[in-house]
C-alpha positions in Angstrom: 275.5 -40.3 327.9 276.8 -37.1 327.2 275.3 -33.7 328.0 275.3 -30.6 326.3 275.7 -26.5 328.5 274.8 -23.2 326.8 277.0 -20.9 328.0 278.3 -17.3 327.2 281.5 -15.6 328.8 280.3 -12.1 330.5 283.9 -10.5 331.2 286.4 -13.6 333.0 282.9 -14.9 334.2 281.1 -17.9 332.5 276.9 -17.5 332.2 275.4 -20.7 332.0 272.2 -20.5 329.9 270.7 -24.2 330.1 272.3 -27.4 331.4 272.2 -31.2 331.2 270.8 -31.0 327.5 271.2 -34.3 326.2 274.0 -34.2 323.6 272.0 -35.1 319.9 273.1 -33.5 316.5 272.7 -30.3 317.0 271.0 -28.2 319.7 266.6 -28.2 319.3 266.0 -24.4 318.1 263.7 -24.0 321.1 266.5 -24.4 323.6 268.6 -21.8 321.5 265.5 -19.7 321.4 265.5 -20.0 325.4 269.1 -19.3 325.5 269.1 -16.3 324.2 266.6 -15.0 325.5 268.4 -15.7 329.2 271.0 -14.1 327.8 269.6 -10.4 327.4 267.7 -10.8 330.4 271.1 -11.3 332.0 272.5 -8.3 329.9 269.4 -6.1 331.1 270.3 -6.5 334.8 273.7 -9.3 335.8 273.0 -8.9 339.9 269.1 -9.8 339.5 270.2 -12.5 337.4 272.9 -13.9 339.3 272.7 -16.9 342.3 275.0 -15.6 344.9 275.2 -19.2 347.1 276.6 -19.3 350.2 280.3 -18.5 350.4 282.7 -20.0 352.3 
């Protein structure tokens, strides 16, 4: 099964909006909907939207 990630590029780094969609014809206009409205959330602030995991 394939799988589909919405993603934008923010500078060198890549965003990921939603993951593990399940590859059909084309994306359901929900999930775009949802995507892009991650993205300007993102835009608004990048550090409160960011997962800083541990680091090793």
């Amino acid at each position: 099964m394939n799988y589909r990630i919405l993603y934008f590029f923010h500078g060198s780094e890549a965003v990921v909006l939603a993951h593990a969609l399940t590859k059909e014809r084309r994306v359901p206009p929900p999930e775009i909907e949802r995507a892009i409205r991650r993205r300007e959330l993102f835009e608004t602030n990048p550090e409160k939207h960011t997962y800083q995991g541990a680091h090793q």
